[in-house]
N, C-alpha and C positions, 0 to 999 in steps of 0.2 A: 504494500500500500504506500502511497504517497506518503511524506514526512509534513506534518503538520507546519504549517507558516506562522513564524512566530507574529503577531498585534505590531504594526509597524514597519516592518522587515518585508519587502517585498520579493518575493519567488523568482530566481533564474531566468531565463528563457530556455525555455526547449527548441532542439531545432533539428530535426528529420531533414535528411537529405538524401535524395532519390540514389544516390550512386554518381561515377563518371563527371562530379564536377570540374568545372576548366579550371586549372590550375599553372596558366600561366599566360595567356592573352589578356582575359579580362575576368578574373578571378573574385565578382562580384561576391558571392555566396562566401567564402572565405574571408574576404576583406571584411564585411562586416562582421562577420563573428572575431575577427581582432581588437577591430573598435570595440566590439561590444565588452569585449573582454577589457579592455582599458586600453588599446592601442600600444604607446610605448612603453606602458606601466602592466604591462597583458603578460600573465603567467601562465600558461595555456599546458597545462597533463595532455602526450599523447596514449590514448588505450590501443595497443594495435592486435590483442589477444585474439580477434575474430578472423585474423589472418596468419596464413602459416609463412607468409614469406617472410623471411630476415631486415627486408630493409624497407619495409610497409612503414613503423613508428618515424624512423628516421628521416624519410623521407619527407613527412609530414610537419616534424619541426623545424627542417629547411625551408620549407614552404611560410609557415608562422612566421620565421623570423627574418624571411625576405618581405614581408609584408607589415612588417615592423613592428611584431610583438615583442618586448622587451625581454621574453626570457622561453623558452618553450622546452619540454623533456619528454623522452621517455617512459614509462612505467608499465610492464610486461608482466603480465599473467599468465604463467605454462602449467601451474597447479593448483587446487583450491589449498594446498598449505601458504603458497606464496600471498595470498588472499589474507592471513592472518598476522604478516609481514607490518609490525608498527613502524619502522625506517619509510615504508610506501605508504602508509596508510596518513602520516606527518605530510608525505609530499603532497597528496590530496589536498589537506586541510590547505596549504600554501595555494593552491592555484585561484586562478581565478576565474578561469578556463577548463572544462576538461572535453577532452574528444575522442570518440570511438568510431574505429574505423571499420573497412568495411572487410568481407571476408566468410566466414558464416555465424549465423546468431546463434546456433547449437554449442558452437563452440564456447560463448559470451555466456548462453543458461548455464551448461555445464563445469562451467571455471568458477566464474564470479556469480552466479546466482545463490541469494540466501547468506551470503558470506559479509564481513563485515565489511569489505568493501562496496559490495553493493548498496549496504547499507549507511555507508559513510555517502557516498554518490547523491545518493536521494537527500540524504542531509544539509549535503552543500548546495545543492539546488533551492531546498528551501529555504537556504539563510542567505540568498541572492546570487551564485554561482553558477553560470550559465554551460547548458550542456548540448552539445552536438551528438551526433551519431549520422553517418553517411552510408548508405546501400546495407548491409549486417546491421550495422551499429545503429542505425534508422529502428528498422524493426526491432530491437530489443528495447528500446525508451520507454514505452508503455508498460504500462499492468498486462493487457492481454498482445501477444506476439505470433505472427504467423511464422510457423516453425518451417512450415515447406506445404507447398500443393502445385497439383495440375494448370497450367494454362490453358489461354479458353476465355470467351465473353461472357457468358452463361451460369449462372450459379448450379452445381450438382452436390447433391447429397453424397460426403464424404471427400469434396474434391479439397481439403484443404486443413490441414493439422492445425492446430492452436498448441500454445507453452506460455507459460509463467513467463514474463520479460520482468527487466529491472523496475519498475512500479514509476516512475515518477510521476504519471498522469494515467487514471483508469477513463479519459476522455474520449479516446480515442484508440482505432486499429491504422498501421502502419502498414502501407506494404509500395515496392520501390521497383526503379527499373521499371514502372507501370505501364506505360506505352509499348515502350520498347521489349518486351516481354510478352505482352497481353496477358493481364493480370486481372482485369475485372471481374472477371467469375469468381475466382479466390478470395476477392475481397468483399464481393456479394456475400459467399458463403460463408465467410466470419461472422458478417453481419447477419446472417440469418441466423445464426448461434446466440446472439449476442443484441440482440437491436437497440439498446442505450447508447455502446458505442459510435461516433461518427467513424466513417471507412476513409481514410486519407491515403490517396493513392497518387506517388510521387513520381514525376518523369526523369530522367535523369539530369543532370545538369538544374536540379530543379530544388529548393528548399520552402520548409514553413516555418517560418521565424515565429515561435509562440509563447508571446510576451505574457506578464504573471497577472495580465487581466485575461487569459486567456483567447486573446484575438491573434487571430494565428495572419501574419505576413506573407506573399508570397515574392521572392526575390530567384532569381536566375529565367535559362532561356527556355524553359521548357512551363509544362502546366502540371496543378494540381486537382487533380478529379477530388470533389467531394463529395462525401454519400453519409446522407440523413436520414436513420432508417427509423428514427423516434418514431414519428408519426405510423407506421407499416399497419395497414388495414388487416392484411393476411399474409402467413405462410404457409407452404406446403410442408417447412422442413419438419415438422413431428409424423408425419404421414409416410416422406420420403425414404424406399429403399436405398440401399449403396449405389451410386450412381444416376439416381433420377436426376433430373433435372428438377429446378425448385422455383416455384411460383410465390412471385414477390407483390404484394399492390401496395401503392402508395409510400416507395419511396422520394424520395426529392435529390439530386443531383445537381451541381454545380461543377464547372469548369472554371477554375482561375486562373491569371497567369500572373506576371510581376506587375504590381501597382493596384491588383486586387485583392482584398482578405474576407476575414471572414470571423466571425462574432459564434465562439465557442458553446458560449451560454445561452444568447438567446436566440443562435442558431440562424442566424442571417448574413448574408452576404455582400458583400458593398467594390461597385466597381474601381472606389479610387480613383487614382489618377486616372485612370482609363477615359473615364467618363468627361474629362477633359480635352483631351486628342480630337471629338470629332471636330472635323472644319481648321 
């Protein structure tokens, strides 16, 4: 579960990122998570445990620190013993940044899920500690997490596993590389598990900046589908065998792209700047 916000103290931002962000033309989506982090006062945690490659973390605090965060590091998770590690768990407390990268999210439950680092995570998010996560590291930010399913436009009964994610927000399901994948059946069928949650489906090169009023930003070149399933009249999915197809009414759907967001709580949509461009 989320870590409670202390009376005054305003909450992190959370920030999903589709995967495949530009990381050296115009590397909008990054740069502002620097800023956000304090710019040249920006102490930025890399988490690259959801990758197996060696030079995943490193590469990313190169990235930080050409973009001119004042300090950026490391911090590798290869065991839940390393997770009970107080020298890493100090370095947390110092950041003022943390970012998880991308790679697989099974990897991210199974290391750090339940551990006190995850629990430390959730912590600093709520004592104002802004947290990223990109393609994996996306989909593990919430309460609930698509662990892996089928592609496909169409929601089917069974097409799509769910797992325990790091909790920082039960608001919302995550799922990335969205477009480019063809993910919307998968993420229908979360939500047909699930209909509280909103379905946020990330294109790549694509971010939700989601500030601690919970109004989620949308920043980079690609769009974010969103899916409202509060209101759902009916489902088929308690009826539905393995593999049917599943019959939805009344959900609500949105397309954003950068300069349009989106109102968490009261569930409405606003085009921004957009709305200014014509003519």
């Amino acid at each position: 579960m989320p870590s409670k916000v202390q009376a005054g103290t305003p909450r992190g931002y959370i920030i999903p990122i589709g995967g495949a962000e530009e990381k050296e033309h115009e590397p909008e989506i990054l740069q502002r998570f620097v800023h956000l982090c304090g710019g040249g006062d920006a102490d930025i945690v890399v988490i690259p445990t959801a990758s197996k490659l060696a030079d995943t973390g490193e590469r990313y605090v190169q990235l930080f620190r050409s973009l001119g965060a004042g300090d950026a590091a490391v911090i590798d998770y290869d065991t839940r013993r390393d997770c009970d590690e107080q020298g890493r768990l100090s370095r947390i407390d110092e950041a003022t940044g943390i970012f998880l990268t991308g790679g697989n999210q099974l990897r991210l439950t199974t290391i750090i899920g339940g551990t006190p680092v995850a629990r430390r995570i959730r912590q600093r998010n709520a004592d104002g500690v802004h947290v990223a996560g990109t393609s994996a590291g996306a989909s593990f930010l919430s309460e609930h997490m698509i662990a892996f399913g089928a592609e496909g436009s169409s929601p089917h009964a069974g097409k799509v596993t769910l797992a325990p994610g790091l909790g920082l927000t039960n608001r919302f399901v995550i799922d990335q590389h969205f477009r480019q994948r063809d993910r919307l059946g998968r993420l229908l069928t979360a939500l047909a598990y699930n209909p509280y949650a909103h379905g946020i489906g990330l294109d790549e090169d694509t971010a939700a900046f989601i500030g601690p009023e919970n109004r989620l930003e949308v920043e980079g070149s690609g769009a974010i589908t969103i899916v409202d399933a509060h209101g759902i009249e009916f489902s088929s999915m308690e009826i539905a065998d393995e593999g049917d197809p599943i019959c939805l009414i009344g959900l609500t759907m949105h397309i954003l792209v950068a300069g349009a967001s989106y109102d968490l709580q009261t569930r409405e949509a606003f085009p921004g700047s957009l709305a200014r461009r014509k003519g």
